[in-house]
FIRO-555078 format. One record per residue (C-alpha): residue number from 1; z, y negated, x; residue in one letter. Coordinates in steps of 0.1 Angstrom, whole numbers, padded with zeros to 4 digits, always signed. Layout:
// residues N
selo_zz_yy_xx_tivex
NUM_Z_Y_X_a
...
This chain:
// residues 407
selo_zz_yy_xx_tivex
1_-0156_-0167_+0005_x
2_-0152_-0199_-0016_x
3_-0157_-0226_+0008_x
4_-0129_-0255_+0017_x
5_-0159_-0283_+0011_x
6_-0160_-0268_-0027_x
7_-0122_-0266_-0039_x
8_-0122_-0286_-0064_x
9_-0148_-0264_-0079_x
10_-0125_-0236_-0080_x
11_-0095_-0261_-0090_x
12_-0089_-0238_-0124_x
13_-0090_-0204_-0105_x
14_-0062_-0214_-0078_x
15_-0042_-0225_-0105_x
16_-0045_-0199_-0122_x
17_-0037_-0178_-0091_x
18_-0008_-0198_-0087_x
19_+0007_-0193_-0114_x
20_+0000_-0159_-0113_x
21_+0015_-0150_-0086_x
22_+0046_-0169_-0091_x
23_+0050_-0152_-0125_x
24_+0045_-0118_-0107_x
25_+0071_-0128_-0079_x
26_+0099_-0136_-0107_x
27_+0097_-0106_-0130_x
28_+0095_-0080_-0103_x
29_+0123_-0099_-0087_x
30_+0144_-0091_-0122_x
31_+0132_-0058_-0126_x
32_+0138_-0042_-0089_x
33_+0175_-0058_-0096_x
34_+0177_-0037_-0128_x
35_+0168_-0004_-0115_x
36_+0193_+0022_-0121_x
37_+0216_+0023_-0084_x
38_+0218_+0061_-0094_x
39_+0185_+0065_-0087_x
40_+0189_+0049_-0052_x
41_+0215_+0078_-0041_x
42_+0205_+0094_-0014_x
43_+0221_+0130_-0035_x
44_+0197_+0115_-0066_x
45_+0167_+0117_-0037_x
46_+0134_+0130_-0053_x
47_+0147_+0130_-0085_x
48_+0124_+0099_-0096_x
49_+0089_+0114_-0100_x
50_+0093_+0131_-0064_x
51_+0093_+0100_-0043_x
52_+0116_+0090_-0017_x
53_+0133_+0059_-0033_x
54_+0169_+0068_-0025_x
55_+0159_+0074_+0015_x
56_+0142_+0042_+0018_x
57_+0171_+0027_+0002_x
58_+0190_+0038_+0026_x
59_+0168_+0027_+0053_x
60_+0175_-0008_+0042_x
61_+0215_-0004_+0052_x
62_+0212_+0017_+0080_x
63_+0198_+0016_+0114_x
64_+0211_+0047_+0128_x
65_+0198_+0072_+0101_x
66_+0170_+0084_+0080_x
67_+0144_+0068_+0095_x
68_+0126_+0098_+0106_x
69_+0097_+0095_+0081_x
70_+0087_+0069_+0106_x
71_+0062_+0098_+0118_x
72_+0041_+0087_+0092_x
73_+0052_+0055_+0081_x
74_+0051_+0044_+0119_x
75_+0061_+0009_+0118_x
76_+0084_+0002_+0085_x
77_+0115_+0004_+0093_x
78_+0107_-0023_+0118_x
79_+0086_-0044_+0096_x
80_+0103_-0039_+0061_x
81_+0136_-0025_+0071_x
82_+0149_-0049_+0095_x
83_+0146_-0085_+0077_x
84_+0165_-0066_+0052_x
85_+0194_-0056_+0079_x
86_+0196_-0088_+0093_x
87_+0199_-0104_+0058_x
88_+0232_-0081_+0054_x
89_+0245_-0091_+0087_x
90_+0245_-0124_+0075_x
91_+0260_-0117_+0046_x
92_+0235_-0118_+0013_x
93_+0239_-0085_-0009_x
94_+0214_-0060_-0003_x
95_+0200_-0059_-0037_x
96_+0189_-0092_-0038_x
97_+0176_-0088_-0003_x
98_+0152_-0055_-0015_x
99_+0143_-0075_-0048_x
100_+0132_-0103_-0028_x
101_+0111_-0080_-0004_x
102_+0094_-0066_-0033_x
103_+0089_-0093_-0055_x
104_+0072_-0109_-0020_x
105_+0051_-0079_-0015_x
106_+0040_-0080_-0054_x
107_+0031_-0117_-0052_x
108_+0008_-0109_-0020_x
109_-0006_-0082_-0034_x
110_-0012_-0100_-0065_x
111_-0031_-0125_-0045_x
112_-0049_-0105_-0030_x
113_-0065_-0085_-0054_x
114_-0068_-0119_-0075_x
115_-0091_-0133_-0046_x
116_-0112_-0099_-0045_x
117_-0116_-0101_-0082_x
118_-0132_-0134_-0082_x
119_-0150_-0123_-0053_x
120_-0167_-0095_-0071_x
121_-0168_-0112_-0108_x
122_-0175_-0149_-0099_x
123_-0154_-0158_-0128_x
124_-0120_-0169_-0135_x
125_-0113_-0153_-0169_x
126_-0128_-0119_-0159_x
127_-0104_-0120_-0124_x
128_-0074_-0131_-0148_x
129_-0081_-0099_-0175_x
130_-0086_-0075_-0150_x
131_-0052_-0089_-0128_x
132_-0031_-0083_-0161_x
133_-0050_-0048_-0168_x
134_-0033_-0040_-0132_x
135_+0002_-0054_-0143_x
136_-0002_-0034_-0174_x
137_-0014_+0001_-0159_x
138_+0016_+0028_-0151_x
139_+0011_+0019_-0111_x
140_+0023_-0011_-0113_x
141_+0048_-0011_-0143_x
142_+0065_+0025_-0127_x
143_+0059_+0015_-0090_x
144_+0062_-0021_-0083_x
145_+0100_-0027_-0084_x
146_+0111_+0006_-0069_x
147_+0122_+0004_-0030_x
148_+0096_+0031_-0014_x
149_+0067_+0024_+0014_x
150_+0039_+0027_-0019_x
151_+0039_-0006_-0030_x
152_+0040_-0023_+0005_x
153_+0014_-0003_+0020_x
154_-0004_-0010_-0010_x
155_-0006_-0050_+0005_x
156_-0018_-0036_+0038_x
157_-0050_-0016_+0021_x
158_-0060_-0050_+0004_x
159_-0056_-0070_+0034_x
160_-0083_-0052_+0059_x
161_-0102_-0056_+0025_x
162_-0102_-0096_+0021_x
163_-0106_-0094_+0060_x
164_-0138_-0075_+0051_x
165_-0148_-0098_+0025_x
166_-0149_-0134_+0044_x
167_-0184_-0133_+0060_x
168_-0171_-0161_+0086_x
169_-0150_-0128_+0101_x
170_-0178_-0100_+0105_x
171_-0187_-0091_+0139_x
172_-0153_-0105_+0154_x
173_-0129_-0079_+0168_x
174_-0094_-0099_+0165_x
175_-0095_-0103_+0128_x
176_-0107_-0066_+0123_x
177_-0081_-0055_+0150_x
178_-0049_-0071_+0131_x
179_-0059_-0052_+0102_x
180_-0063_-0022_+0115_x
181_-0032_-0025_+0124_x
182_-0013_-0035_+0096_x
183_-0031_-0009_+0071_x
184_-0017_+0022_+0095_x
185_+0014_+0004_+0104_x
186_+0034_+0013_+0069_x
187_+0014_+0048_+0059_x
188_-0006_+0063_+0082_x
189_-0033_+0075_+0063_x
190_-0041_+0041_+0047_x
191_-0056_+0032_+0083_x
192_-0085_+0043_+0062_x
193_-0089_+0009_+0044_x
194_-0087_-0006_+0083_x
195_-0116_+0018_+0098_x
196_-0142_+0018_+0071_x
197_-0136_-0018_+0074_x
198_-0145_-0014_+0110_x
199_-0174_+0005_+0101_x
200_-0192_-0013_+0081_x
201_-0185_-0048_+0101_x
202_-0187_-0045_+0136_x
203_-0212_-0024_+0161_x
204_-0200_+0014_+0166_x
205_-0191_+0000_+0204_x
206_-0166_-0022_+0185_x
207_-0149_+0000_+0160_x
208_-0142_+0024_+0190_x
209_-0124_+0000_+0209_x
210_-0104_-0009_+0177_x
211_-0094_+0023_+0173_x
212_-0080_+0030_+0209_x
213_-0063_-0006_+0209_x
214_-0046_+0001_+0178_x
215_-0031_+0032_+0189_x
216_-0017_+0015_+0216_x
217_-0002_-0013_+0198_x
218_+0010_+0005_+0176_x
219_+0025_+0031_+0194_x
220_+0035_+0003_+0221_x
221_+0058_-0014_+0190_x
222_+0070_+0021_+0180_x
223_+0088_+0021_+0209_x
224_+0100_-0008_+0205_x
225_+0111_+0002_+0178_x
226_+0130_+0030_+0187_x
227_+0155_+0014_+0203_x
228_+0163_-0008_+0175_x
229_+0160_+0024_+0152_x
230_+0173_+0058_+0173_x
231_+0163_+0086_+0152_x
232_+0126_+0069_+0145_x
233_+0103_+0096_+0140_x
234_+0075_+0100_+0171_x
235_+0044_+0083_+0159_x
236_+0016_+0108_+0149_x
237_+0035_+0133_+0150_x
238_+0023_+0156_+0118_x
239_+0042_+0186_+0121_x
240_+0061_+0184_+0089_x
241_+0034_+0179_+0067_x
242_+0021_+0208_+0062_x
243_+0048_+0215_+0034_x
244_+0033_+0190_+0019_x
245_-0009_+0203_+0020_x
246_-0010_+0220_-0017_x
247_-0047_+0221_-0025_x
248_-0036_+0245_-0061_x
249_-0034_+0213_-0083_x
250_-0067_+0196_-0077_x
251_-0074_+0195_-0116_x
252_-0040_+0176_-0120_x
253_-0039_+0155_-0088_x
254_-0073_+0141_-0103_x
255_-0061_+0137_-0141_x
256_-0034_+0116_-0122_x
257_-0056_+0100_-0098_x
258_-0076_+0079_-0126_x
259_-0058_+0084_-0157_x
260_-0020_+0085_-0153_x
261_-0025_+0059_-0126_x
262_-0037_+0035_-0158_x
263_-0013_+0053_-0182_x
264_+0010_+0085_-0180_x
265_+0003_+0105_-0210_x
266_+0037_+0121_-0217_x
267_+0068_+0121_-0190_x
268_+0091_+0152_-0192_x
269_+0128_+0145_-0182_x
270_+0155_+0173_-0176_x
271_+0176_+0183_-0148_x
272_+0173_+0201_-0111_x
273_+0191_+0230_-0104_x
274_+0220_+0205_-0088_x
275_+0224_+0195_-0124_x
276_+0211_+0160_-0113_x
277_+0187_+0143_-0141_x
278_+0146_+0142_-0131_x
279_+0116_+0126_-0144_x
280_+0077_+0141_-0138_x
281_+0047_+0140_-0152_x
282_+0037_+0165_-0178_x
283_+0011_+0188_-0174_x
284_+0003_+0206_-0207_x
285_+0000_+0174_-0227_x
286_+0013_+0177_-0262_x
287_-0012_+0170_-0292_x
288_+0001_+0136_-0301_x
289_+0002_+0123_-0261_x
290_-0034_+0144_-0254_x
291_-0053_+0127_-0279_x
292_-0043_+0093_-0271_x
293_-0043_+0098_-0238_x
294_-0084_+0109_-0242_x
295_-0088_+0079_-0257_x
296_-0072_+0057_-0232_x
297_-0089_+0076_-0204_x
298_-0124_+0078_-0216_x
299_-0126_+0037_-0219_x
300_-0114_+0034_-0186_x
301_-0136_+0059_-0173_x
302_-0166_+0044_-0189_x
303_-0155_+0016_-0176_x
304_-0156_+0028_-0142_x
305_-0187_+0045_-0140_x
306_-0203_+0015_-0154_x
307_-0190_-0007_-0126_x
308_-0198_+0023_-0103_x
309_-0233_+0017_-0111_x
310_-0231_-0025_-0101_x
311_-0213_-0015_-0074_x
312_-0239_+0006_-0059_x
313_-0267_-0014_-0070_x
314_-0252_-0045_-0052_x
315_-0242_-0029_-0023_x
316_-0260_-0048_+0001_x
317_-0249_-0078_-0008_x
318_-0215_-0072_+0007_x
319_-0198_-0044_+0030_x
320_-0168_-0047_+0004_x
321_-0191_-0025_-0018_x
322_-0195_+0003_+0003_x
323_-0157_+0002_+0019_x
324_-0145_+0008_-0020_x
325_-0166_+0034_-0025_x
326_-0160_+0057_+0009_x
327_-0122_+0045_+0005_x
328_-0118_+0056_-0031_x
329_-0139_+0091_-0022_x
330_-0111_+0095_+0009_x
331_-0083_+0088_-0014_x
332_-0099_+0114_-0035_x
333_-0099_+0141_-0012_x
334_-0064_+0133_+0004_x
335_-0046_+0136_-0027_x
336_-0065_+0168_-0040_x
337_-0050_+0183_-0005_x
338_-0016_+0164_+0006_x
339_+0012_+0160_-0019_x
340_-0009_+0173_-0051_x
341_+0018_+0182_-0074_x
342_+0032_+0143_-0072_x
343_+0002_+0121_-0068_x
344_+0012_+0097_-0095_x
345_+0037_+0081_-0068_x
346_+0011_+0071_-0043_x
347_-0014_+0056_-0070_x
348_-0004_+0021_-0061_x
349_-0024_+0023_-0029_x
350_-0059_+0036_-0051_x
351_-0052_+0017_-0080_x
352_-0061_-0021_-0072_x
353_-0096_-0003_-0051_x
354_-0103_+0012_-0088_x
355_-0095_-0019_-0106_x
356_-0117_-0037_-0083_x
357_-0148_-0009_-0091_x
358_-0146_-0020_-0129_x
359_-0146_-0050_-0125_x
360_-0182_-0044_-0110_x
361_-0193_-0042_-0152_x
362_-0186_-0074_-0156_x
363_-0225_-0080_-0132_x
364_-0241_-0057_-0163_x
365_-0254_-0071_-0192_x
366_-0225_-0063_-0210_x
367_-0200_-0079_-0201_x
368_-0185_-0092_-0235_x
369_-0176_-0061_-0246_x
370_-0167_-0049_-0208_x
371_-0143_-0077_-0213_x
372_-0131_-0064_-0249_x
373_-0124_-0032_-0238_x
374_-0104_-0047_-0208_x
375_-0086_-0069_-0235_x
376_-0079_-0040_-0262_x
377_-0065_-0012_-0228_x
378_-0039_-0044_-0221_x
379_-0029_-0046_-0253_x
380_-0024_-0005_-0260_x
381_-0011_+0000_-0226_x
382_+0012_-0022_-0217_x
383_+0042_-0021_-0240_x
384_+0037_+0014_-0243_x
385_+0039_+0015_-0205_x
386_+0070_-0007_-0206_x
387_+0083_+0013_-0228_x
388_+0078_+0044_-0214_x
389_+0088_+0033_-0182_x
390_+0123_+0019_-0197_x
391_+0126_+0058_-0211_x
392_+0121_+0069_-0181_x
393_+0151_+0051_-0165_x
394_+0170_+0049_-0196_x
395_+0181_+0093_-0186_x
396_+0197_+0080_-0157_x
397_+0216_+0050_-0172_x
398_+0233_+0075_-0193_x
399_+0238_+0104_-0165_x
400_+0257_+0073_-0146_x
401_+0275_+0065_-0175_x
402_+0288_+0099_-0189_x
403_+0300_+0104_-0149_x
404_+0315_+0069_-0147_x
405_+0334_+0084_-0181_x
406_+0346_+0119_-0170_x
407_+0364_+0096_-0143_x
């Protein structure tokens, strides 16, 4: 934790954070607000790489339907959804309203991984590359500005791990208990990042009383919630996602679990059998996109397992060390089990936990050309994650306006 006594010490990292995350807060402020609308209709649901954006869209206009994902997303449409729906009472438009949410949620989550960084690097420059090698990979360029529970519950992860990280915390229940609460109030199975924090911070006594006051609070504001939001789904209640357990694709869920998550090889668009235009990751890679893509991968990898090794050989110097590892490894096995065939869409809640593993290389003795790689991965990967994200949306564009045309 960097101590109050000592900030002017760290006078060039805040400002650097500062300006950061005010940079951050702007442009995903602009982009959200230049997202296709087509994309946001609840007939165009699914159509974006699988995900949901069109219903959650919807949850921020309506409080008497489509809220029923709530079973697993337990407090959202309270948390997210309603600041929203008041703001439309009141009269602001809703798309400025959503923009705003997300451009807040990308500025905290910014932050947060900023503060880990430093944390784990002890340096301002190395935090700063490795923050901009996030804002570059296809998580955050694909997923940041899109209204879906992914890059909100992506905050929630990193909060229980700062929590984690401030020494002055371990051993107190409060602090532990608010984040166990927040990481399973958006996405259930993030509470993850909230028990392994637990675990490795407080006696086993401790964690079990977490666990049972956090079901009751939550469940306890659940139903408060219901009344403000009728069709809720019931908390906990599973029974619908067994559609969605397909263990076949484990080779792919992983090729998207660390490398499409940094950059999507090749994206197929074409068309449902409503006629409605989709995008997806492909799986047989051309020539062209596989051989760049190897590339691409095997730095980052490298990258990875050589922070994998700091990681591990520091590990008793903070809890935050093992909590990565067990978090990444349950990540791991969720995603080669639930939702396989679209994992890309949930990589914003593993992505930040992975960037904060590499940055582990920067403790090796070589960390110059750690750092060079980092530098040369920006400079590949993000325009031709822009740009690939801009195709990606670009299909729908001109869907809207061929049907705006046969009008």
């Amino acid at each position: 934790m960097i101590p109050l006594e000592s900030i002017e010490k760290y006078k060039w990292a805040i400002s650097t954070g500062i300006i950061l995350v005010l940079a951050v807060a702007i442009f995903t402020f602009l982009f959200a607000r230049s997202v296709p609308m087509i994309i946001l209709d609840y007939k165009f649901n699914s159509t974006y790489f699988g995900s949901d954006a069109a219903r959650v869209w919807k949850n921020f206009n309506d409080r008497g339907g489509y809220h029923d994902r709530a079973k697993v997303h337990p407090l959202f449409p309270m948390a997210i959804c309603l600041p929203v729906l008041i703001g439309i009472k009141i009269g602001f438009d809703r798309l400025a309203l959503v923009s705003a949410a997300l451009a807040l949620n990308s500025a905290a989550l910014v932050a947060l991984l900023y503060y880990l960084l430093f944390i784990v690097t002890k340096r301002t420059l190395d935090s700063l590359l490795f923050i901009l090698l996030f804002l570059a990979s296809g998580s955050f360029v694909f997923w940041s500005k899109i209204a879906e529970t992914f890059p909100f519950g992506a905050t929630t992860i990193l909060l229980s791990f700062c929590v984690l990280s401030i020494p002055m915390l371990r051993g107190k229940e409060l602090p532990f208990l608010l984040a166990s609460i927040v990481s399973v109030s958006l996405t259930v199975t993030n509470w993850m990042s909230g028990l392994l924090s637990c675990f490795f911070s407080l006696k086993i006594r401790q964690t079990v009383v977490i666990i049972v006051k956090t079901i009751v609070i939550v469940a306890a504001l659940w139903s408060v919630q219901k009344f403000i939001f009728p069709d809720a789904g019931h908390f906990l209640d599973f029974s619908e996602e067994k559609k969605y357990i397909k263990p076949t694709n484990t080779l792919f869920a992983m090729r998207q679990f660390f490398g499409d998550s940094l950059y999507p090889a090749q994206i197929v668009e074409g068309f449902n059998v409503m006629n409605r235009p989709t995008v997806a990751l492909e799986r047989n890679l051309s020539d062209g996109a596989m051989t760049l893509a190897i590339v691409i991968w095997s730095a980052w990898l490298g990258i990875i397992l050589y922070g994998l090794r700091y990681c591990w050989k520091y590990r008793r110097a903070s809890p935050l060390n093992y909590v990565l590892l067990f978090f990444l490894i349950g990540q791991m096995v969720l995603h080669s089990l639930y939702g396989s065939h679209e994992v890309f869409m949930y990589s914003l809640h593993w992505m930040p936990s992975l960037i904060l593993i590499a940055a582990f290389a920067t403790r090796g003795n070589y960390r110059r050309c750690v750092l060079a790689m980092i530098i040369a991965l920006i400079v590949i990967i993000a325009p031709l994650n822009f740009r690939r994200n801009q195709a990606s949306l670009f299909i729908f564009e001109s869907y809207q306006e061929r049907v705006n045309e046969q009008k």
